[in-house]
N, C-alpha and C positions, 0 to 999 in steps of 0.2 A: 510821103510816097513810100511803097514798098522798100526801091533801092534805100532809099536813105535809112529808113529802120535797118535793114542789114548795115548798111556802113557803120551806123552806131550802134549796133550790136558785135560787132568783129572788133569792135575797138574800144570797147567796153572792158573792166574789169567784171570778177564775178558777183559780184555784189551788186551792182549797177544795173549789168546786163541782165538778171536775174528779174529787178524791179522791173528796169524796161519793157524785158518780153513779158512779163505778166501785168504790165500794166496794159500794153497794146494789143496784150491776145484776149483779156478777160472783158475791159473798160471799168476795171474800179475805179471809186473814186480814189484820191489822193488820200483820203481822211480813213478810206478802208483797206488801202495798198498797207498801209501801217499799222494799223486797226488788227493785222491778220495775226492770228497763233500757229504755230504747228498742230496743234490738237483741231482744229481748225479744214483741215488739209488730208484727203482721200487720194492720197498716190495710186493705191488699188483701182479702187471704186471708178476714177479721174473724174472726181469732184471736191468742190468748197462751201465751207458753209461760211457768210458771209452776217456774222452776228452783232459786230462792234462796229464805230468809227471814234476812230480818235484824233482833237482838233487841240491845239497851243497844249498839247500832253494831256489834256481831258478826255476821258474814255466815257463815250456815250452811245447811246442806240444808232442803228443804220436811221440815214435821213426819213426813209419812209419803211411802210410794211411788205413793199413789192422789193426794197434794197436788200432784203433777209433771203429771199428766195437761191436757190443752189446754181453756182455757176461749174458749168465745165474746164475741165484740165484735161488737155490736149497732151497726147502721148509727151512731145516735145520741152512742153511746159515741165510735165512730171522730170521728165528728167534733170531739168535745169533747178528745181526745187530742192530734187533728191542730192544735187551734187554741191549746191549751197549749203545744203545740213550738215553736209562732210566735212564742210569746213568753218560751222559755225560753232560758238563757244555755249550757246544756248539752244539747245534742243529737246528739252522736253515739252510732253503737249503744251504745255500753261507757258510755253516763253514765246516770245516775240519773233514774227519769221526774219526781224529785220532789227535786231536787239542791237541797242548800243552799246559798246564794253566801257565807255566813260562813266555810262550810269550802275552799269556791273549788270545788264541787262532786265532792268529794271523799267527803261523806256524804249522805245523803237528810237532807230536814228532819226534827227533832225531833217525831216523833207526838205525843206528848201536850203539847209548846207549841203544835201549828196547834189542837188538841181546844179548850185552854182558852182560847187568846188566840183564836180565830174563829170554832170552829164552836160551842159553846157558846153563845158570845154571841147571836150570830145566831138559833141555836133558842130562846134565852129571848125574844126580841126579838120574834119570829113568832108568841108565845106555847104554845110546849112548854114544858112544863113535866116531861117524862120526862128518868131522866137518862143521859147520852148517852156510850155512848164506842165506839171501831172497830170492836169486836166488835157493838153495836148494828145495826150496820148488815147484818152476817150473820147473824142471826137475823130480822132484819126480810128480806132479801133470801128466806131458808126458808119464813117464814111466807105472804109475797104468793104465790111459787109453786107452795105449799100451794091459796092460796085462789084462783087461776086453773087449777085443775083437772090440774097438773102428775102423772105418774106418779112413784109414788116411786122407782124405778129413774132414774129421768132424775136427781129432785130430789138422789138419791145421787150420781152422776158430775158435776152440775154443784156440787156442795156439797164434793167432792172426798173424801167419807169413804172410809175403808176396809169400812166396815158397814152394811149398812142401816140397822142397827139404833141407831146414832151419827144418822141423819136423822131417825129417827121418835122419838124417845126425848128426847134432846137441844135437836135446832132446830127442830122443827116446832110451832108452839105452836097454834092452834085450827083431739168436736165432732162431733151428727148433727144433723139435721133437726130432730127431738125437744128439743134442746137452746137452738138457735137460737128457735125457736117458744117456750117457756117462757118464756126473758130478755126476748121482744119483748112477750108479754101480761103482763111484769112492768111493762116499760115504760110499755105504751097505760095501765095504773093509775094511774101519777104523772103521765102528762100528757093524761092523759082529759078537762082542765078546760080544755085550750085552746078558744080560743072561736072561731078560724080553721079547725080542722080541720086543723093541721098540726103536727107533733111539733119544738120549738123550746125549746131552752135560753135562758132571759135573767136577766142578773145587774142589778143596779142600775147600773151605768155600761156594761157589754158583751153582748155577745151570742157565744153559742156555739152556732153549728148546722153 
């Protein structure tokens, strides 16, 4: 649910929060959340070009040829990418947006260590009690733009299926114009509860806007 994605985005470090909101705004998969380079990434433009997946540290093609096609970055998103580079130790195009420093950024961090040592924690903490893992988050990214009134045409190109019938079947549970408009009434959802009237990432020690 919206709230909850805020609850675990306020109580996120940046690193976390960073995967999270771009896991739930875009719907990569897990294998392309990690998969991502900087070089990769249109801060300008507010687009991704989504060319790799990488599975047990094997770097391989996206699962199909519709997984290739460009996803939008949402003003929001941009920023929160922009303010992770600031702080990250690998920032050229060819490095990893999620570089591990153990392998001297040579591999992306371990998916399922950041799940169970951070993000887990944290949703228990905020009191979720659902249980949670990368794929969650694209299913939940399906179902919000289901329920802001998204066409399913659209909800196909930005979910990146080869089929319709994989969006309605699959993830729907209750770069145009079209596209960008979706991700952004996905957004005003999770952060509808600010009480300033302005769209603002905050963690427990940082801010990302």
């Amino acid at each position: 649910m919206p709230d909850e994605i805020k609850a675990m985005l306020d109580n996120l470090s940046i690193r976390e929060r960073t995967l999270v909101l771009l896991a739930v705004s875009t719907g990569l998969r897990q294998s392309e959340l990690f998969g991502l380079k900087w070089g990769d990434i249109d801060l300008v433009q507010g687009a991704m070009n989504v060319t790799r997946s990488i599975v047990y540290g094997v770097v391989g093609p996206c699962k199909t040829e519709s997984s290739q096609k460009p996803v939008p970055v949402h003003p929001l998103l941009a920023d929160a990418l922009s303010d992770w580079r600031k702080q990250c130790a690998y920032t050229k195009p060819d490095d990893w947006v999620f570089a591990s420093k153990c392998h001297r950024g040579r591999r992306p961090f371990w998916r399922q260590a950041i799940l169970r040592k951070y993000v887990r924690p944290v949703a228990k903490r905020v009191g979720i009690q659902k249980c949670i893992g990368w794929h969650t988050f694209r299913h939940t990214y399906s179902t919000l733009l289901r329920s802001v009134g998204t066409e399913f045409k659209v909800m196909q190109e930005l979910l990146r299926h080869s089929t319709l019938r994989s969006t309605l079947d699959v993830y729907t549970q209750a770069i145009t114009p079209a596209k960008h408009a979706a991700q952004a009434a996905v957004l005003s959802l999770v952060f509808s509860c600010e009480t300033n009237g302005t769209s603002q990432l905050s963690g427990s020690n940082d801010v990302v806007a």
